[in-house]
DOTI-769229 format. One record per residue: residue number from 1; residue in one letter; x, y, z of N, C-alpha, C, CB in turn. Coordinates in steps of 0.2 Angstrom, whole numbers, plus 5000, padded with zeros to 4 digits. Atoms other than C-alpha are relative to their C-alpha. Glycine has a CB too. Example, Ala and Ser with C-alpha at 12.3 -4.5 7.8 and 13.67 -1.06 7.14 Angstrom:
! residues 2
1:A:5004:4994:5000:5062:4978:5039:5004:5006:5000:4995:5000:5006
2:S:4996:4994:4999:5068:4995:5036:4996:5005:5003:5002:5002:4993
This chain:
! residues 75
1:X:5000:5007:4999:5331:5472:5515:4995:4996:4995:4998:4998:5008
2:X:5005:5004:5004:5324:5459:5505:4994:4993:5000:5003:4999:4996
3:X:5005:5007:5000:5309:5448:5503:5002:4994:5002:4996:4999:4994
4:X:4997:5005:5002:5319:5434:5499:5006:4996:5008:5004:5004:4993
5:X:4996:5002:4997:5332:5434:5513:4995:4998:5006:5005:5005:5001
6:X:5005:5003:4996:5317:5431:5526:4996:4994:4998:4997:5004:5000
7:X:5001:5007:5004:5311:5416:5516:5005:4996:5002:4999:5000:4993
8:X:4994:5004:5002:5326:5407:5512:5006:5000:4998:4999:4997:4996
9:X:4993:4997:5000:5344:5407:5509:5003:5001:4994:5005:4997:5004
10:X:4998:4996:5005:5353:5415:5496:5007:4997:4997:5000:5008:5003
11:X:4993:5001:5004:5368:5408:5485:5000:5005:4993:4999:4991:4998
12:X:5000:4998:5008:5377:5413:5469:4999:4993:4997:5008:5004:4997
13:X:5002:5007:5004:5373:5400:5455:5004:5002:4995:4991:4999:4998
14:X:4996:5000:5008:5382:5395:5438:4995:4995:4995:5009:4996:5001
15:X:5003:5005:5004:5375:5388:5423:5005:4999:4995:4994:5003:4996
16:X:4995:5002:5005:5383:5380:5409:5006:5002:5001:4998:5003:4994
17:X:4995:4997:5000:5398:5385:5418:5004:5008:5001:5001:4999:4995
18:X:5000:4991:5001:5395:5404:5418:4996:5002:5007:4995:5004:4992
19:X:5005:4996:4994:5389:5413:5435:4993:5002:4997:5005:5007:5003
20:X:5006:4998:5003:5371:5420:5434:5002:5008:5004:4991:4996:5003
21:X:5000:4992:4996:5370:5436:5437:4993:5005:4998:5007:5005:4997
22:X:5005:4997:5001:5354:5448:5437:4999:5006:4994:4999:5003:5005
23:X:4997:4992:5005:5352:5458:5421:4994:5006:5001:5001:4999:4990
24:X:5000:4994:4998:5342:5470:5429:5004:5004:5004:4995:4999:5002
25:X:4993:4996:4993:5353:5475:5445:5006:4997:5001:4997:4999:5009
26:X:4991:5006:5001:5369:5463:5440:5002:4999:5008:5009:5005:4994
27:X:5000:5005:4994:5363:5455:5457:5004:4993:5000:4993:4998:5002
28:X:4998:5007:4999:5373:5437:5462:4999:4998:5005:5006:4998:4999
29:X:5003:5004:4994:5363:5432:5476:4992:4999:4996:5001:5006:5008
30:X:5008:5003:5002:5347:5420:5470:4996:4996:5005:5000:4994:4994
31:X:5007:5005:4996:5333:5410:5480:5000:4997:4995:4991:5002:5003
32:X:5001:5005:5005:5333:5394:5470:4993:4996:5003:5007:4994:4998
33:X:5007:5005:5001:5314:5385:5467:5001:4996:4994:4993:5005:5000
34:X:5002:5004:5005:5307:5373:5456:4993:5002:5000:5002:4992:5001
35:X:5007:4998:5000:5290:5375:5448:4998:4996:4994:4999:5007:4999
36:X:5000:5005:5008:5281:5365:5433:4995:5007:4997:4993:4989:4999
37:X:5000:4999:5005:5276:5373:5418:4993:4998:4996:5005:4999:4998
38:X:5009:5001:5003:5255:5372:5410:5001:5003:4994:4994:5005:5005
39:X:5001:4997:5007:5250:5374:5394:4992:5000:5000:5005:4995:4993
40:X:5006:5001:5000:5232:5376:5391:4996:4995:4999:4998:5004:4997
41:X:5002:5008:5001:5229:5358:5385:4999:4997:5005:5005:4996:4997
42:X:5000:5001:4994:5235:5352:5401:4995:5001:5004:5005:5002:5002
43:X:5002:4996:4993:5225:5363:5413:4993:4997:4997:5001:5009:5001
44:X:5004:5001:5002:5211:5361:5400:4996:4991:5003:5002:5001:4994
45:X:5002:5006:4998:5211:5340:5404:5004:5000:5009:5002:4995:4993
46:X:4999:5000:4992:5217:5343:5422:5006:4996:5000:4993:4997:5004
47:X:4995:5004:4999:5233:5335:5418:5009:5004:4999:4999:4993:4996
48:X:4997:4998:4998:5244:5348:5425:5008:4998:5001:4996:5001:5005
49:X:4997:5005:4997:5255:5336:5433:5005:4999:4995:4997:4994:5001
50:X:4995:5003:5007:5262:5331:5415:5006:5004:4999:4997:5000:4993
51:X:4997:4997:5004:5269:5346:5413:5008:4999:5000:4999:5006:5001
52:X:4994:4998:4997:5289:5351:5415:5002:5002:5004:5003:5002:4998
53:X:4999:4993:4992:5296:5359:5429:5007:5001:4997:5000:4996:5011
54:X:4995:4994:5002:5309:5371:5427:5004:5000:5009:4995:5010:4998
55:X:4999:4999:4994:5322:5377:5440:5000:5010:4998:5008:4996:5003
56:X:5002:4991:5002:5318:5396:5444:5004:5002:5006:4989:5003:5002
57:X:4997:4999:4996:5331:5407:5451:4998:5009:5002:5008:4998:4998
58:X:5004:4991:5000:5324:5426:5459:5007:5003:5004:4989:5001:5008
59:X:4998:4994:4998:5334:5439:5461:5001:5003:5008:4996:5003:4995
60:X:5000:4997:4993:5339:5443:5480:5000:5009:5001:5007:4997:5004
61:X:5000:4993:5000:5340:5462:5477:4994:5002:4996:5007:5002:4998
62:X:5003:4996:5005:5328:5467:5464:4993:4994:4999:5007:5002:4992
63:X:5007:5005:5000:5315:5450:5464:4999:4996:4993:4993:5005:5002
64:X:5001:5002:5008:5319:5448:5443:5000:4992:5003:5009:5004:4993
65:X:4998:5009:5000:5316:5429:5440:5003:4998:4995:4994:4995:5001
66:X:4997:5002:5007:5325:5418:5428:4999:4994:5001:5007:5003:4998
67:X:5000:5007:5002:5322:5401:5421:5005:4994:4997:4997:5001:4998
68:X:4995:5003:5002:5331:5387:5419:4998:4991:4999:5005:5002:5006
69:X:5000:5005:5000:5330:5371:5412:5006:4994:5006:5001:5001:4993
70:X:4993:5003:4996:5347:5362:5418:4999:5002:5005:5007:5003:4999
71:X:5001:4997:4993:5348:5364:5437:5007:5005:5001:4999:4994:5007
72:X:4996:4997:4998:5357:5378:5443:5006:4996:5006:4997:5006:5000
73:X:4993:5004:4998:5375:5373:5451:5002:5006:5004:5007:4998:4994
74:X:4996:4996:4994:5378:5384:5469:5008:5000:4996:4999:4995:5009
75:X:4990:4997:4999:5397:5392:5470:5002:5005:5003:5003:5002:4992
């Protein structure tokens, strides 16, 4: 069982059109998060906040994460 399925629920996702799939275990089941993105400048003046945020999709079987600009598109 996985970490993941006890958290939150598990979809496949598509980018640009194209399914995601895990290229460690060629999983298609993700936990989709968002998260921002620091650069040492930022953290340096404590303006964190500025950064980007990303969508982050983790891997339901194996935990690999992957990033993503674009938001990923359940299917």
């Amino acid at each position: 069982m996985s970490f993941f399925k006890r958290e939150a629920e598990t979809h496949a996702f598509a980018v640009a059109g194209k399914p995601v799939r895990c290229g460690h275990c060629a999983g298609d089941r993700f936990v989709k998060t968002r998260t921002q993105l620091h650069s040492a400048g930022l953290t340096f003046f404590q303006l964190e906040w500025l950064g980007q945020s990303v969508h982050v999709l983790a891997c339901d079987q194996c935990s690999q994460i992957q990033w993503f600009v674009d938001e990923p598109e359940p299917i």
